[in-house]
C-alpha positions in Angstrom: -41.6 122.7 100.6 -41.2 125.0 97.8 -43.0 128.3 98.6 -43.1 130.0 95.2 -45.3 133.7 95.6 -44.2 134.5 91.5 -47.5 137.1 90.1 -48.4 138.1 93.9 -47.1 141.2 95.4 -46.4 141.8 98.8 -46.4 145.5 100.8 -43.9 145.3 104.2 -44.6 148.2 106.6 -40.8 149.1 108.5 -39.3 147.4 105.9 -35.5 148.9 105.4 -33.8 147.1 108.0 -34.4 144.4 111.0 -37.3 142.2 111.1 -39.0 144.1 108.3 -36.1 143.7 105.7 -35.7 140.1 106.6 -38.8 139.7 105.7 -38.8 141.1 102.1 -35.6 139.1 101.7 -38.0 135.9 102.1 -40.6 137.3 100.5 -38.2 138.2 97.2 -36.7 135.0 97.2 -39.7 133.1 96.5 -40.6 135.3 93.6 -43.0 137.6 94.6 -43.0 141.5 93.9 -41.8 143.2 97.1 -42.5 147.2 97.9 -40.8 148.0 100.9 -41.2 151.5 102.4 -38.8 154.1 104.5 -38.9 157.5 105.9 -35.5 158.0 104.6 -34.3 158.0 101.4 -31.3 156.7 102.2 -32.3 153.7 103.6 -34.9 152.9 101.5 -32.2 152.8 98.2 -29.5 150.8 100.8 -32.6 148.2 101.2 -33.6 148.2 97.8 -29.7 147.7 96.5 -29.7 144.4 98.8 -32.7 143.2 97.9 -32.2 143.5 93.9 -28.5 141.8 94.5 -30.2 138.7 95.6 -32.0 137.9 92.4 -35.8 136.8 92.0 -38.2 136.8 89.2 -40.1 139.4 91.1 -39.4 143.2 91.2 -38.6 145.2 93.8 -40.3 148.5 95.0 -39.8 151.3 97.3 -41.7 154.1 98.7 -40.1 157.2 100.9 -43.5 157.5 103.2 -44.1 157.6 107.4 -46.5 154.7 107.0 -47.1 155.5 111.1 -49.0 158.7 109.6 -52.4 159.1 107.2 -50.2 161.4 105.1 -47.5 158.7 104.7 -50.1 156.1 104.4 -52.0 157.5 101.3 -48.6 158.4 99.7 -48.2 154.5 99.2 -51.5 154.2 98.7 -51.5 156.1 95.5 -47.9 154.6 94.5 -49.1 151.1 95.4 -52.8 150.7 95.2 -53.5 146.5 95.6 -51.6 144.2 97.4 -52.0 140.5 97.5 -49.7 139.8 100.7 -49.6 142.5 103.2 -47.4 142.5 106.4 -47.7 144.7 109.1 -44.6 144.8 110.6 -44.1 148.8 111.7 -43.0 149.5 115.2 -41.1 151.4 117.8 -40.0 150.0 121.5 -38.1 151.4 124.1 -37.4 150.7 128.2 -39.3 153.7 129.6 -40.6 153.2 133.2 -44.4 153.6 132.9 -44.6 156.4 135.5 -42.1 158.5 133.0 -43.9 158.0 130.0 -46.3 160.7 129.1 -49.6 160.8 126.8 -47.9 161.9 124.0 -45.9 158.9 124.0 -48.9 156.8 124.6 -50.5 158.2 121.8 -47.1 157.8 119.5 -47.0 154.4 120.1 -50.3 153.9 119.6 -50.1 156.1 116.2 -47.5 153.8 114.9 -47.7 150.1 116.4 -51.4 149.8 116.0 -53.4 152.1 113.7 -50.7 152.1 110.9 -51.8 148.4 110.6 -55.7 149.4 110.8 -55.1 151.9 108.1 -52.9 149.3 105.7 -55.7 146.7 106.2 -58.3 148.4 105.9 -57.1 149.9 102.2 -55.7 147.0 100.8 -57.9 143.9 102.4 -61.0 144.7 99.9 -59.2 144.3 96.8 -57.8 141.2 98.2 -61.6 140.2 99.1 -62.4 140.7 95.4 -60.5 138.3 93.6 -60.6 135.9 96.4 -56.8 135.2 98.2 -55.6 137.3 100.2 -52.6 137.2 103.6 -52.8 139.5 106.0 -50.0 139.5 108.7 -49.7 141.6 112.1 -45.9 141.5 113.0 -47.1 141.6 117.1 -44.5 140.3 119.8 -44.1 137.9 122.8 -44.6 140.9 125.2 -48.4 141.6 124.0 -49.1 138.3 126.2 -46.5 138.6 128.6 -46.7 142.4 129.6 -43.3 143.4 130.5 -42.8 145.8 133.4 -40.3 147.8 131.9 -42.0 148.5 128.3 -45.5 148.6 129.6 -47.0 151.4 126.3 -45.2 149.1 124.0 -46.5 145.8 125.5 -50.4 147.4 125.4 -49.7 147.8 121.2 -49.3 144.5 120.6 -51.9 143.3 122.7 -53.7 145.4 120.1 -52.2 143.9 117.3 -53.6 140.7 118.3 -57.5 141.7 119.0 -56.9 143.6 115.5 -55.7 140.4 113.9 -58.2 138.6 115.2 -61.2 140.5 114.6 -60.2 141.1 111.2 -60.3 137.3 110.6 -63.0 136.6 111.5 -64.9 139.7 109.7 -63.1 138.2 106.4 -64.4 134.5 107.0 -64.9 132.7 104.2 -63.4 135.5 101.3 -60.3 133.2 101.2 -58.2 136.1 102.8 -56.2 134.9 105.9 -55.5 137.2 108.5 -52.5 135.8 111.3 -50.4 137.5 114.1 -46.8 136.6 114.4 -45.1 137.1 118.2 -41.4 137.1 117.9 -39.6 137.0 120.9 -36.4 138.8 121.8 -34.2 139.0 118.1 -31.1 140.4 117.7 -32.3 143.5 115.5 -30.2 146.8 114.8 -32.3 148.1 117.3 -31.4 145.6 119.8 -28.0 145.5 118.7 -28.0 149.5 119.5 -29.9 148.6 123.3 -27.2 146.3 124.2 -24.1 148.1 122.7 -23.0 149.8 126.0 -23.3 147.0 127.9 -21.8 144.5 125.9 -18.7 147.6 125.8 -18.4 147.4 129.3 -18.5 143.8 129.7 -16.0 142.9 127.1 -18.6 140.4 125.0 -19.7 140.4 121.6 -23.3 142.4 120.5 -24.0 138.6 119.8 -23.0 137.5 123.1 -24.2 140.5 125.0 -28.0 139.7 123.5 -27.8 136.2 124.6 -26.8 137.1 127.9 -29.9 139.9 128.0 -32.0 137.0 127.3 -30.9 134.6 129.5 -30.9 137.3 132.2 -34.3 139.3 131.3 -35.9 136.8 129.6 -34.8 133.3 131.3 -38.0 131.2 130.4 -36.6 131.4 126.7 -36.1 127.7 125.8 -33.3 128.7 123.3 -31.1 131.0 125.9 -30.6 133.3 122.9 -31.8 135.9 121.0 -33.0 134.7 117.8 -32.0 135.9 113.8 -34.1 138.3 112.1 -34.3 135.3 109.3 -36.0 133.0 111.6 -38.6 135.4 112.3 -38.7 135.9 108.5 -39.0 131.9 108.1 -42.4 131.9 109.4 -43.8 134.9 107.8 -43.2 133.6 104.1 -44.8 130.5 104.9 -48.1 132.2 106.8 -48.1 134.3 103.1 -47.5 131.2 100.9 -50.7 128.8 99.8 -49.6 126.4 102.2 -51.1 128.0 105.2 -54.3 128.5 103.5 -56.4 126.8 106.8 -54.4 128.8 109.0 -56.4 132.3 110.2 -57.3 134.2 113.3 -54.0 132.7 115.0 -51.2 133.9 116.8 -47.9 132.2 116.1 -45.0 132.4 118.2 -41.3 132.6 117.2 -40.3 133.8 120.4 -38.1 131.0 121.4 -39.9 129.9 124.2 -40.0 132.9 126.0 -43.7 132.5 126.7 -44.6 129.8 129.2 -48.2 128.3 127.8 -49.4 125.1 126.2 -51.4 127.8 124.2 -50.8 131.4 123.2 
């Protein structure tokens, strides 16, 4: 399958490292033009140097904005005003026991996680609606099915991710804009790479190693027994934004390595 995206351009929320830069990297590689965004300057020109190495007919883009704010928002809004392929892959996590986490955080996560994707979607979907193609992709996560009891506020987001996504499809049927949720499972991110760090120095093992054995240990239904790569996650995103998956909206697709136990979702 040759997934070429050349003349479409694609907007990736959280996009200067992890899951979020993976994905531009698949995104780039088939051709399309990629604008990534950052709140740091620093990291947004590290991202855009590794992205423009590759190659790709397409160009590259970057925008210094807090897309998890209406002020950051706009700012790529008036950089960036149409997108055909938008991915909505902003997010913060952490292990906070749910009697120690506070409104404010509930409403930070909340600020971030869910409405940053409202706000994208609802700018940039109508254009797509006009000329008549259109992906629209919710980065969600294995634990908005499978609440987990340690990251209760950040499980509750990407429930909300996925009645967003849904809804959203079906209020764009038949405009020939698809709108999909994607529910990675544990990955070995820089941010899970940072989680496990102490652990894996006190055990002796690898960051590698020490994620697997997380996910053997806090995860054991996984199928794999590992964490996955950011570039698998990635895999399944360029395809949901290619022309291929053009029959395929109002789903949520797992890459979560078997963590969830269901015939279904």
């Amino acid at each position: 399958m040759n997934i070429d995206l050349g003349g479409r351009t694609a907007i990736i929320s959280g996009s200067t490292g992890g899951i979020g830069l993976a994905i531009a990297r698949g995104l780039a590689r088939a051709h399309a033009d990629v604008v990534i965004a950052g709140r740091s300057q620093k990291s947004l020109d590290a991202a855009l140097a590794e992205l423009r190495a590759q190659g790709g007919r397409g160009q590259v883009h970057g925008v210094v904005a807090d897309l998890g704010t209406a002020a950051g928002a706009d700012t790529l809004f008036a950089a960036h005003p149409e997108a055909d392929i938008l991915v909505n892959n902003l997010g913060i996590y952490d292990d906070v026991d749910f009697f120690e986490v506070p409104d404010s955080e509930w409403s930070r996560f909340y600020e971030t996680n869910v409405l940053s994707g409202v706000r994208l979607a609802r700018h940039y979907a109508p254009g797509m609606v006009d000329k008549g193609w259109g992906r629209i992709l919710f980065i969600s996560s294995e634990s908005g099915v499978a609440i987990p009891a340690d990251m209760i506020n950040y499980g509750v987001t990407k429930s909300a991710n996925l009645a967003v996504s849904h809804g959203l499809a079906k209020r764009l049927a038949g405009t020939g804009v698809t709108v999909n949720a994607v529910l990675p499972g544990p990955t070995l991110t820089d941010g899970v790479a940072a989680m496990v760090a102490d652990a894996a120095k006190a055990s002796g093992r690898s960051i590698r190693e020490e994620a697997d054995h997380f996910v053997r240990t806090a995860r054991p239904s996984s199928i794999i027994q590992r964490a996955a790569e950011v570039d698998e996650v990635a895999h399944l995103v360029v395809y949901l934004a290619s022309p291929y998956s053009s029959a395929t909206t109002g789903a949520a697709l797992r890459v979560d390595g078997g963590v969830v136990d269901s015939l279904a979702i």
